[in-house]
C-alpha positions in Angstrom: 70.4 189.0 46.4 70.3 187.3 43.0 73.8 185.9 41.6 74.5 184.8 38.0 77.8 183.1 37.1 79.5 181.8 34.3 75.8 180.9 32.9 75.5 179.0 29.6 73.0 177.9 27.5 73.2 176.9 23.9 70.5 175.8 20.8 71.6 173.1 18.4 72.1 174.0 15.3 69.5 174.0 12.6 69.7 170.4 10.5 71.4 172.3 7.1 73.3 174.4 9.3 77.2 173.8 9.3 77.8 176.2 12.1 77.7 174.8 15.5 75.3 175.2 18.3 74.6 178.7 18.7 75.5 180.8 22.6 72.5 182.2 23.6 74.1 182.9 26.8 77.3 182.7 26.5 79.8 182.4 29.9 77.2 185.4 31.5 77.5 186.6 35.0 76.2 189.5 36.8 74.6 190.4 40.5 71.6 192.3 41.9 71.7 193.9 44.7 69.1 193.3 47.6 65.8 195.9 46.8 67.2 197.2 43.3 65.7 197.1 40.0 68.5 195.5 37.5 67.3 195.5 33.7 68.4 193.2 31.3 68.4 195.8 27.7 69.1 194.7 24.5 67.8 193.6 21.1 66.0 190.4 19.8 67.7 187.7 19.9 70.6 189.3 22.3 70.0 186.4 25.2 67.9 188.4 27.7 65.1 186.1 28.4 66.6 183.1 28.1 68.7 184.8 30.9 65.6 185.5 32.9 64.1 181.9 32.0 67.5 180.4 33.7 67.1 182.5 36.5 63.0 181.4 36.7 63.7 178.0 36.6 62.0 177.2 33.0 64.8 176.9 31.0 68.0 174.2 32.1 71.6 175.9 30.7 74.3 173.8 30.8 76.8 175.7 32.7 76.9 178.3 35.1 75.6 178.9 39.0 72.4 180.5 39.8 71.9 181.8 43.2 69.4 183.6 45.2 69.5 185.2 48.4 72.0 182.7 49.4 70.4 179.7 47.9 71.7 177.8 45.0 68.6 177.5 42.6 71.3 175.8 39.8 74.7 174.7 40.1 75.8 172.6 36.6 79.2 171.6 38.4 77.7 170.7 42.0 74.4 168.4 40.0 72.3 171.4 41.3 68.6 172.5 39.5 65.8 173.5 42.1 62.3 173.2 39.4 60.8 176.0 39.3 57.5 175.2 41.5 60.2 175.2 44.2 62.1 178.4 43.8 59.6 180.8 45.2 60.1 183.5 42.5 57.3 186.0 41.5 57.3 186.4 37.6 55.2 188.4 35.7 55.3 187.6 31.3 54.6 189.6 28.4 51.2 187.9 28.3 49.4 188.8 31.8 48.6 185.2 31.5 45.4 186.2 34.3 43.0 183.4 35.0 39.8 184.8 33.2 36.9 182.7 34.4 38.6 183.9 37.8 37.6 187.2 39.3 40.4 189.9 40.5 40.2 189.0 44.1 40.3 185.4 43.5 42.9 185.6 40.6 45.3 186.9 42.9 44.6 184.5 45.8 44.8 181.7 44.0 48.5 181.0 44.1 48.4 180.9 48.3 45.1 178.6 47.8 47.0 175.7 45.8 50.2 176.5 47.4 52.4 173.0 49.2 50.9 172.3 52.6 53.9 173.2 54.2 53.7 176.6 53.0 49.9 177.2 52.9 48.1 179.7 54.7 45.2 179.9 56.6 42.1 181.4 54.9 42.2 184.6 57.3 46.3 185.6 56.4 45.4 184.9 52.7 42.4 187.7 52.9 44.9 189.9 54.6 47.4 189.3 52.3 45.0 189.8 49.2 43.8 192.9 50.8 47.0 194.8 51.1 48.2 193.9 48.1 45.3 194.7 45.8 45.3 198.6 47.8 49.0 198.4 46.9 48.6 197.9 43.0 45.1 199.8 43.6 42.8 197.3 42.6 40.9 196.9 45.6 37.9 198.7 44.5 37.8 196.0 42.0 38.2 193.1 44.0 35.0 191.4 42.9 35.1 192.4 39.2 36.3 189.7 36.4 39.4 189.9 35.3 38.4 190.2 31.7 36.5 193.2 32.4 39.9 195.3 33.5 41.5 197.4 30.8 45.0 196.6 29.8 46.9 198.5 32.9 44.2 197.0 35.4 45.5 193.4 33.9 49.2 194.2 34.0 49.1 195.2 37.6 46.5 192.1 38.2 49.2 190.0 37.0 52.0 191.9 39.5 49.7 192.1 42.5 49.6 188.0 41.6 53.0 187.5 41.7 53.8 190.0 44.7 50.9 188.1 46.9 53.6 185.0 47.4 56.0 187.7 48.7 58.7 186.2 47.0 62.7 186.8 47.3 63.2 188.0 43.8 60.7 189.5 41.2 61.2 188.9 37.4 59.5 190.5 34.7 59.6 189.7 31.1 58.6 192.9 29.1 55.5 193.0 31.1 54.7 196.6 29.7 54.7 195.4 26.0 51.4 195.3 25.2 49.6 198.5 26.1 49.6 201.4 24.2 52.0 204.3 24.9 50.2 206.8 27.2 49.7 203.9 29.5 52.7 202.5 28.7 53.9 205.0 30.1 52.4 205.6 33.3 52.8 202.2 34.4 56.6 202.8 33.7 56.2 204.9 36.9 53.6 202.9 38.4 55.8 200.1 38.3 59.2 202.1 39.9 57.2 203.4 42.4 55.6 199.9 43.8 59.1 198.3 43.3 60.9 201.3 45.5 57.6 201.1 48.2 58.2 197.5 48.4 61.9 197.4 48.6 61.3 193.8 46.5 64.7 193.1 44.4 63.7 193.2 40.5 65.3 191.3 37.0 63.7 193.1 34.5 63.7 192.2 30.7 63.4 194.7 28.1 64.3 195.9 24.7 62.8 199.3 24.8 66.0 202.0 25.9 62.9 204.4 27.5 61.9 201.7 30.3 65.6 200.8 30.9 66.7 204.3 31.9 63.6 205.7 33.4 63.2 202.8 35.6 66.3 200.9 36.5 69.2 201.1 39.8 71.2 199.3 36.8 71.5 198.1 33.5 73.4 195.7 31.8 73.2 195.9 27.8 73.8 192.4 26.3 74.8 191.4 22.2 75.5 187.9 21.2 74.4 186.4 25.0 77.4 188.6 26.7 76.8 191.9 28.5 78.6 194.6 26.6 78.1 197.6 29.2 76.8 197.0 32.9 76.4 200.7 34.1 73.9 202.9 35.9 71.5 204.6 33.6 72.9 208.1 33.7 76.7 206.4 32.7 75.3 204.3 30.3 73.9 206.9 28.5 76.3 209.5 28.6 79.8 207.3 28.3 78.4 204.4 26.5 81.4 201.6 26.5 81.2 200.7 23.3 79.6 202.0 19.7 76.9 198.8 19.6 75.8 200.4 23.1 75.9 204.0 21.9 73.8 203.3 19.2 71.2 201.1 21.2 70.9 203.2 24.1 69.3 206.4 23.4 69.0 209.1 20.0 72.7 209.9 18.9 74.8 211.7 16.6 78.2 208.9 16.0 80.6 210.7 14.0 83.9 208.8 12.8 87.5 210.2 13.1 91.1 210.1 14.6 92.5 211.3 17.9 94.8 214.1 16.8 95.9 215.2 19.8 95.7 215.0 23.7 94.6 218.6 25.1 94.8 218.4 29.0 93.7 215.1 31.2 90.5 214.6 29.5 90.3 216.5 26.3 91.0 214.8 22.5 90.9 216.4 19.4 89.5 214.4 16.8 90.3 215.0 12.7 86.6 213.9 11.4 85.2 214.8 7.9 83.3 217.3 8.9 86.4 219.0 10.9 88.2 219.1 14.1 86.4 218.1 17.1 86.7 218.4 20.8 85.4 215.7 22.7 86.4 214.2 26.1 87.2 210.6 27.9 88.8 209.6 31.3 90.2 206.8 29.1 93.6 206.8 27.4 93.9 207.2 23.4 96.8 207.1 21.2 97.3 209.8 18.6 96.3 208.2 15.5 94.0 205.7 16.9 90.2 205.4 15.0 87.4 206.4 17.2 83.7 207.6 17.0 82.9 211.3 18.8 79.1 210.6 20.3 76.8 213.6 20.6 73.3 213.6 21.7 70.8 215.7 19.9 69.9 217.7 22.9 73.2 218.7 23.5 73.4 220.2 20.3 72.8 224.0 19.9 71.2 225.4 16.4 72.2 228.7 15.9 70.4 230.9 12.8 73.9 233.1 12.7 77.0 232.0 12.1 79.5 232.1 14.7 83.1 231.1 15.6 85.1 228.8 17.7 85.9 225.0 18.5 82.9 222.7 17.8 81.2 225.0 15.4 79.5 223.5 12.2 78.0 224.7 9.2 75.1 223.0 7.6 71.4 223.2 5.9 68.3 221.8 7.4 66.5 219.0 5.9 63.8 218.4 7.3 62.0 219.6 10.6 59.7 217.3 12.9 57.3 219.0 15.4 57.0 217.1 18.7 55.0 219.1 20.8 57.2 219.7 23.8 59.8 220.4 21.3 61.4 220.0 17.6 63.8 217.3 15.8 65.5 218.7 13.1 68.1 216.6 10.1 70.7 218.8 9.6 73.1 218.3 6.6 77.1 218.7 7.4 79.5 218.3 4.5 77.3 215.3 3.4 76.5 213.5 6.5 73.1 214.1 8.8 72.9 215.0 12.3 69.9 214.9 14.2 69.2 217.8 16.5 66.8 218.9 18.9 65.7 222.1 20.4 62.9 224.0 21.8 59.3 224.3 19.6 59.8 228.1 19.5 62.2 227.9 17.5 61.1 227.6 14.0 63.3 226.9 10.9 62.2 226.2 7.6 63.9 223.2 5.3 66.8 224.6 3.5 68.0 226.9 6.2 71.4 227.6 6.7 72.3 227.1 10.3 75.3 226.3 12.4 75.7 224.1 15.0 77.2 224.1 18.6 78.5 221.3 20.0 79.1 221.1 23.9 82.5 220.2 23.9 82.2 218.6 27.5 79.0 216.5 26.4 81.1 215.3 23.3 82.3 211.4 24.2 84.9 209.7 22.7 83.9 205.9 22.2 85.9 203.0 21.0 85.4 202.7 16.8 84.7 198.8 17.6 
């Protein structure tokens, strides 16, 4: 459905700088796949929006092919640039950007009102097509109420029944759920999954919050410096990150530096770290002697109040304890260096504590030291 290749866009340099022109986007390429939600995840600055502003028409790289559904929107070596009033894309921004003298019905009809005469509507389809969108994005008890009177998740899904009213190829949305506060955040997380799965409507979707990425996404692509660094489906990206930049980005995790020792069977390393052996897993292939980083997630860490023996057993003191409600986070100290832990709330452990901890040697990843 939606193609990116080779794109490139730079930014001159600042007038003192001596560095040259910096990549935002730097030789990117990636493609969506008709009715899937593909998020673009990564940090400020990383190139994700200028990606999205390539892809919407509002921002001219100098290199690189856009296509969608089949049609060339840019092409910098065939003199190709469709404007963006003549792409047909749905985009929803950070800022709902509603029309607030405008009320809900009439904010969302307004795009087929003004639309070109060749691809107007008469007044009758435009009802319809109001209609069922608004009991889509369930707003249509609220058809005739202005848009400044809606709370902040009535506005956001104003501003995506807008966009979906044009029925357009390919959906983008710029960290539309940015603004509201975190219980409604997230809801709409699901809200949003669930209209784009109804709808079968192919999504980009910008984000730098990790939560949104995996809960919502068919695919993600993690991007650092205006490159992708891992494109991988949630479950992979979280669990055998490519990289330590995307390790570290994507989810809560324990990194711990060391060596590969030794091969143990097809998958299985042992790593010499400074806080012990370690037995850790990867499909890939690892020279003995080579630097690496062991990742462990918190939750796949097991705090045990006795000691005990065997492979992937630590020793260490707590240092601090957070309640959470459905559960606890815990900082436990090993030979100098913290790992965070989590387990269930029942399980109460004062600062100070000497525990051991149980790592699941088949949820221990070996990732590249970078």
């Amino acid at each position: 459905m939606l193609s990116v290749a080779q794109l490139l866009k730079t930014y001159p340099a600042r007038r003192r700088a001596v560095h040259a022109p910096s990549r935002a986007v730097d030789d990117l390429g990636f493609e969506i796949e008709a009715g899937h939600l593909f998020t673009l995840l990564g940090p400020s600055g990383c190139g994700k929006t200028t990606t999205l502003r390539c892809v919407a028409g509002l921002t001219t790289p100098e290199g690189g092919t856009i296509r969608v559904a089949g049609r060339t929107m840019f092409s910098a070596r065939e003199g190709i640039e469709v404007p963006a009033n003549r792409r047909g894309l749905g985009m929803v921004f950070q800022s709902y950007a509603i029309w607030p003298h405008l009320d809900v019905y009439t904010n969302v009809a307004f795009g087929l009102q003004v639309a070109a005469r060749r691809h107007r509507v008469g007044a009758r389809a435009i009802r319809r097509r109001v209609e069922r969108v608004l009991s889509v994005v369930r707003l249509d008890h609220l058809a005739g109420r202005p848009a400044t009177d809606l709370s902040g998740g009535q506005q956001q899904r104003l501003a995506l029944a807008r966009a979906l009213v044009m029925e357009p190829p390919l959906l983008l949305l710029d960290e539309p759920l940015s603004n509201l506060d975190a219980k409604l955040r997230d809801e709409m997380r699901y809200e949003l999954k669930r209209l784009q799965r109804d709808l079968g409507i192919t999504t980009l979707y910008v984000t730098h919050d990790q939560h949104e990425a995996l809960a919502m996404s068919n695919e993600i692509a993690v991007m650092r410096d205006g490159r992708i660094e891992q494109l991988a489906k949630p479950r992979q990206m979280y669990e055998r990150p490519a990289s330590r930049f995307v390790a570290d980005f994507v989810g809560t995790t324990n990194l711990v530096d060391g060596i590969i020792e030794r091969r143990e069977g097809a998958d299985r390393y042992v790593v010499s770290t400074d806080v012990g052996d370690l037995v850790a897993t990867s499909a890939a292939e690892y020279p003995t002697g080579l630097p690496v980083c062991v990742l462990v997630r918190p939750e796949h860490i097991e705090l045990l109040l006795e000691p005990a023996s065997g492979r992937n057993r630590l020793s260490g003191r707590v240092e601090a304890t957070v309640f959470l409600g459905e559960g606890a986070e815990h900082r436990v100290s090993v030979a100098g260096r913290q790992f965070k832990v989590r387990s269930s709330a029942a399980l109460e452990v004062a600062p100070g504590s000497p525990v051991m901890l149980s790592l699941t040697e088949e949820r221990c990843a070996i990732v590249p030291a970078d």
